[in-house]
RODO-892278 format. One line per field, with one value per atom (N, C-alpha, C): x, y, z; atom name. Coordinates in steps of 0.1 Angstrom, whole numbers. Layout:
N
x = X, ...
y = Y, ...
z = Z, ...
atom = CA, ...
END
This chain:
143
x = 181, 179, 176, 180, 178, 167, 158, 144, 136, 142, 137, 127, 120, 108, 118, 111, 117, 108, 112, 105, 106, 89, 91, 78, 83, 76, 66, 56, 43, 40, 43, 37, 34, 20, 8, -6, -7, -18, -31, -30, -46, -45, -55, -58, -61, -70, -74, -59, -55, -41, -33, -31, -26, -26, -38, -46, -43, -44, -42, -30, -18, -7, 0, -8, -7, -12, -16, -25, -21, -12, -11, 4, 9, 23, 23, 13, 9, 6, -1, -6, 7, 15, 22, 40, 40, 52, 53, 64, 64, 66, 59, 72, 61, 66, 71, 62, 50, 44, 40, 46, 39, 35, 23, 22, 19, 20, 20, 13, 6, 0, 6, 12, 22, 38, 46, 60, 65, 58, 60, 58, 51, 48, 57, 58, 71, 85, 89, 99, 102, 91, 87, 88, 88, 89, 103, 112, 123, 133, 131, 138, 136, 121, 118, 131, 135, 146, 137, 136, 131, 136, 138, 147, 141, 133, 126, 119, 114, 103, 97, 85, 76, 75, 76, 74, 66, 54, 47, 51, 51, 57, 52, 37, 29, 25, 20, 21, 9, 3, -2, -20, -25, -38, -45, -41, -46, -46, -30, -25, -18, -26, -25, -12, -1, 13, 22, 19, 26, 39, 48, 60, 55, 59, 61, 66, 66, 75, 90, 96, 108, 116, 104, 110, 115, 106, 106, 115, 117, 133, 145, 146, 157, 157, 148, 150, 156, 147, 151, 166, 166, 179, 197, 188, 197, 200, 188, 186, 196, 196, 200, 202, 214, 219, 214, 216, 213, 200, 193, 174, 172, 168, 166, 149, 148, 132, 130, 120, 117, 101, 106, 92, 84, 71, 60, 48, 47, 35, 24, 18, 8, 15, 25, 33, 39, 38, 45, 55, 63, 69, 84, 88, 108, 115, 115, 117, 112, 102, 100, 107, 112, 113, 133, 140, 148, 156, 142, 146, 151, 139, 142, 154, 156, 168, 178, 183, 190, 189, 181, 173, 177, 188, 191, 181, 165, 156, 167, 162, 165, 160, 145, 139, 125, 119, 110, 100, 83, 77, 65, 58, 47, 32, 25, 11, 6, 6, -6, -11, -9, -16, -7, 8, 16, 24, 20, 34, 34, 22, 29, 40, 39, 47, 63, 63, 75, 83, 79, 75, 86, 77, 83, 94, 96, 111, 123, 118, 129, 132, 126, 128, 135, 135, 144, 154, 157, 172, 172, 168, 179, 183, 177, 183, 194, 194, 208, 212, 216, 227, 227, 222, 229, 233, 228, 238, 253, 253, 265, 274, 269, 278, 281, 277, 283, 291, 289, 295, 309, 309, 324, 331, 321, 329, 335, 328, 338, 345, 350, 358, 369, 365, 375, 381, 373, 382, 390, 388, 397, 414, 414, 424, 434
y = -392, -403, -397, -385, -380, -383, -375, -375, -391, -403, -416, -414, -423, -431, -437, -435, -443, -457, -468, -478, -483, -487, -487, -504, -511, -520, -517, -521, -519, -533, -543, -554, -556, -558, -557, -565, -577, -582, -576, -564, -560, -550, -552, -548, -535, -529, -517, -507, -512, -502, -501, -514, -514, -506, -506, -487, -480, -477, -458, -457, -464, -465, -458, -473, -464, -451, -453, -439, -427, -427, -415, -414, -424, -420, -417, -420, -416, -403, -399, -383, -372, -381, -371, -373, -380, -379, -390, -391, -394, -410, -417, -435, -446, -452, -463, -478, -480, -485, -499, -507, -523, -529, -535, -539, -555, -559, -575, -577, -592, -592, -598, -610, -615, -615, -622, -620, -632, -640, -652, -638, -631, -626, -615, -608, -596, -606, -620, -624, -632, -632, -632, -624, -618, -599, -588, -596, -590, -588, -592, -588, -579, -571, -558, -544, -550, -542, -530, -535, -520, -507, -500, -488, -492, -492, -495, -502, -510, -521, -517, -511, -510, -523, -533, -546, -548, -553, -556, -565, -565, -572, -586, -588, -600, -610, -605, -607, -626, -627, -633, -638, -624, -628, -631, -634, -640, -657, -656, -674, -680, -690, -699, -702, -702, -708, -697, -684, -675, -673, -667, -661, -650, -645, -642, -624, -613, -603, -602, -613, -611, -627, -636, -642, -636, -627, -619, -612, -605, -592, -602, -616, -622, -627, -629, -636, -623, -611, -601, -598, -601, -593, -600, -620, -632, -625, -622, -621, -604, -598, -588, -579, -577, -575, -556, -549, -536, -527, -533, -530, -528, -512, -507, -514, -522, -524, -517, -509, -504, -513, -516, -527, -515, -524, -514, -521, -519, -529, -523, -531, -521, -523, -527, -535, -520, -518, -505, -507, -519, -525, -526, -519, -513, -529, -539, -553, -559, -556, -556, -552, -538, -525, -535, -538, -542, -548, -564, -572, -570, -567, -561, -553, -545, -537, -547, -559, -569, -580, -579, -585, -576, -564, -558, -546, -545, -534, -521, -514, -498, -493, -494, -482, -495, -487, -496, -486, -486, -477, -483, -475, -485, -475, -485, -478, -468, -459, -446, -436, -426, -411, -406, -411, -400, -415, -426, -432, -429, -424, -421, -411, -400, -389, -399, -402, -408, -421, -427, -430, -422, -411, -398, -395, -394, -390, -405, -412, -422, -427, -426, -429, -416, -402, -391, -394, -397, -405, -415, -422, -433, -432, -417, -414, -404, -399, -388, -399, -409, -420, -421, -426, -430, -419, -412, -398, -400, -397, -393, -405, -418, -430, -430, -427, -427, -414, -398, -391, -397, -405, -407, -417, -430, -439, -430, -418, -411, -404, -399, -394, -400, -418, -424, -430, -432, -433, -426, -412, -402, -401, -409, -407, -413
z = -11, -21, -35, -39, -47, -58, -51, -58, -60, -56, -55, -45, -46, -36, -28, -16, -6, -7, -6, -6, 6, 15, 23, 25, 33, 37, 49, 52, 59, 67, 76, 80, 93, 93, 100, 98, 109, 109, 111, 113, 120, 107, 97, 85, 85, 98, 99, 99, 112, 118, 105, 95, 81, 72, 72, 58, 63, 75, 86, 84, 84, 84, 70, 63, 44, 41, 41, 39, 51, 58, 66, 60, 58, 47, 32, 29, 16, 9, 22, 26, 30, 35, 41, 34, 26, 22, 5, 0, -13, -17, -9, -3, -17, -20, -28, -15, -17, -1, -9, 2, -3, 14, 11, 27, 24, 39, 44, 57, 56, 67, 74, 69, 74, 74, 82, 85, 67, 65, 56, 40, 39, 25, 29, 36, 40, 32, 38, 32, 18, 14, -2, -14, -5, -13, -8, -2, 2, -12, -20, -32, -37, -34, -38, -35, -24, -19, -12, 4, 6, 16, 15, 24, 38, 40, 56, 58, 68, 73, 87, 84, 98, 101, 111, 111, 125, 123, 143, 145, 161, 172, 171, 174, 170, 162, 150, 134, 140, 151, 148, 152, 143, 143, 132, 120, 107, 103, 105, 101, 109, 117, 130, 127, 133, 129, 124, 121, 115, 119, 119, 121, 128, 141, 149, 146, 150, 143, 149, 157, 161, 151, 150, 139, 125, 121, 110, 113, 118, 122, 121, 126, 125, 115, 105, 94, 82, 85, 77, 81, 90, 93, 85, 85, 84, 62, 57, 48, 41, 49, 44, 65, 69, 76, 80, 68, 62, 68, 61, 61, 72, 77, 88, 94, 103, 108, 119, 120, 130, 136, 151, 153, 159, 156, 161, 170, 182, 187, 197, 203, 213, 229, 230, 242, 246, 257, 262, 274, 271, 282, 275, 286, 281, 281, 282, 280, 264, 262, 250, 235, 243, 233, 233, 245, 248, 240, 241, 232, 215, 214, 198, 192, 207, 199, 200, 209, 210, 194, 187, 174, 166, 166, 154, 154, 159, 153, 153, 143, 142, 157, 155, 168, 171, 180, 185, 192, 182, 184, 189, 199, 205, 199, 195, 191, 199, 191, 196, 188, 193, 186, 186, 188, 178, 178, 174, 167, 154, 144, 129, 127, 139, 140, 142, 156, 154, 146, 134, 126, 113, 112, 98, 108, 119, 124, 118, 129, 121, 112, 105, 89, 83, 90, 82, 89, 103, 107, 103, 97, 91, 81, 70, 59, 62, 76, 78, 73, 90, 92, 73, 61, 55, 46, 47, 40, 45, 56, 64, 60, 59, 55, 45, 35, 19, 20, 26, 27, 32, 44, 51, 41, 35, 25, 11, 9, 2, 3, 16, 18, 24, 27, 26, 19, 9, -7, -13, -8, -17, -4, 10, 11, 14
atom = N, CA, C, N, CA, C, N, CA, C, N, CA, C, N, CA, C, N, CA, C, N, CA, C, N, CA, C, N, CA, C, N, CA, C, N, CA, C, N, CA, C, N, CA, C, N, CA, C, N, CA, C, N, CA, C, N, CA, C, N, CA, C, N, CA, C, N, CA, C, N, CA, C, N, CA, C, N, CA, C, N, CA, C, N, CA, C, N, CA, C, N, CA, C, N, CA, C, N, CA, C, N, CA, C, N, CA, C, N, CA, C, N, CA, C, N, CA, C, N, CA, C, N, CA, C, N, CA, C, N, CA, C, N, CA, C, N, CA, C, N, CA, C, N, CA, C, N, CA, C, N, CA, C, N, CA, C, N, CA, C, N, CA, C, N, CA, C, N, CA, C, N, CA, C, N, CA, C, N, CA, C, N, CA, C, N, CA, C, N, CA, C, N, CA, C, N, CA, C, N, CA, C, N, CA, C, N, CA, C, N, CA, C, N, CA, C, N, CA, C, N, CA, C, N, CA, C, N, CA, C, N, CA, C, N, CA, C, N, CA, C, N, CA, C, N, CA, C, N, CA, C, N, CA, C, N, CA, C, N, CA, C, N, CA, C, N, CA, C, N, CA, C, N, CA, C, N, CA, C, N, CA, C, N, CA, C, N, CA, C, N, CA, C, N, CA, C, N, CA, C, N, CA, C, N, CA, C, N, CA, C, N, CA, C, N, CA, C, N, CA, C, N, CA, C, N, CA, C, N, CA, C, N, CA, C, N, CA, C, N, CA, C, N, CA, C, N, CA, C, N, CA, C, N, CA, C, N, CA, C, N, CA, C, N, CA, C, N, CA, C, N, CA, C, N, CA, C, N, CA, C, N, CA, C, N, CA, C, N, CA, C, N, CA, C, N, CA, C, N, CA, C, N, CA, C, N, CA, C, N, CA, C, N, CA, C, N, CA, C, N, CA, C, N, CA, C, N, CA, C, N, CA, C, N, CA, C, N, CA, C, N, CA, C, N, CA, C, N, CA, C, N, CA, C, N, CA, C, N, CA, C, N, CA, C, N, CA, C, N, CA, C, N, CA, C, N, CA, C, N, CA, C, N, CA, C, N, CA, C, N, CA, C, N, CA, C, N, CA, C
END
């Protein structure tokens, strides 16, 4: 992305897991970070335009009635088809993981002690995949 900030979305009801999150990408790499507690203020701020969306699964322990994080993935998704989300939850159940990827998610990471690790991996694949795409859209222009 040549020398840009990756801009990256953060949304997560549990305020703690929230900070550790920021702040361990903060620390560890160069991103452009806006966070949300809810699925409703994530889609308020979608005009920000953001390279990636950590988005949780739940999204509902703050505001009674919230949007859901599979509501949110389909709305993000209704909204802009593009924007890689990777969901993130404490659910360690391959039906889960399933669904979502059925919802469009990029990847689907379950809370732990190395989900920040896997985390900085998919987000450097999703910047091959779009390298490689602008590479092929130019090389299919030129023939």
């Amino acid at each position: 992305m040549n020398n840009e900030k990756i801009k990256l979305f953060l949304i997560d009801d549990d305020a703690l897991f929230l900070k550790l999150l920021e702040i361990e990408f903060l620390e560890n790499a160069d991103f452009d970070i806006e966070t949300y507690a809810t699925g409703e203020l994530c889609m308020s701020n979608l005009s920000h335009n953001p390279d990636v969306i950590i988005l949780d699964y739940h999204l509902d322990g703050i505001v009674k009635n919230a949007m859901n994080g599979m509501e949110t993935l389909d709305k993000i998704k209704a909204y802009n088809p593009d924007i890689p989300v990777v969901m993130l939850s404490s659910q360690d159940k391959i039906d889960v993981a399933i669904n979502c990827m059925h919802h469009r998610a990029f990847d689907y990471v379950v809370k732990s002690e190395t989900a920040f690790i896997r985390l900085q991996k998919i987000i450097s694949t999703i910047f091959r995949y779009k390298k490689m795409e602008k590479e092929l859209s130019w090389y299919m222009d030129r023939m």
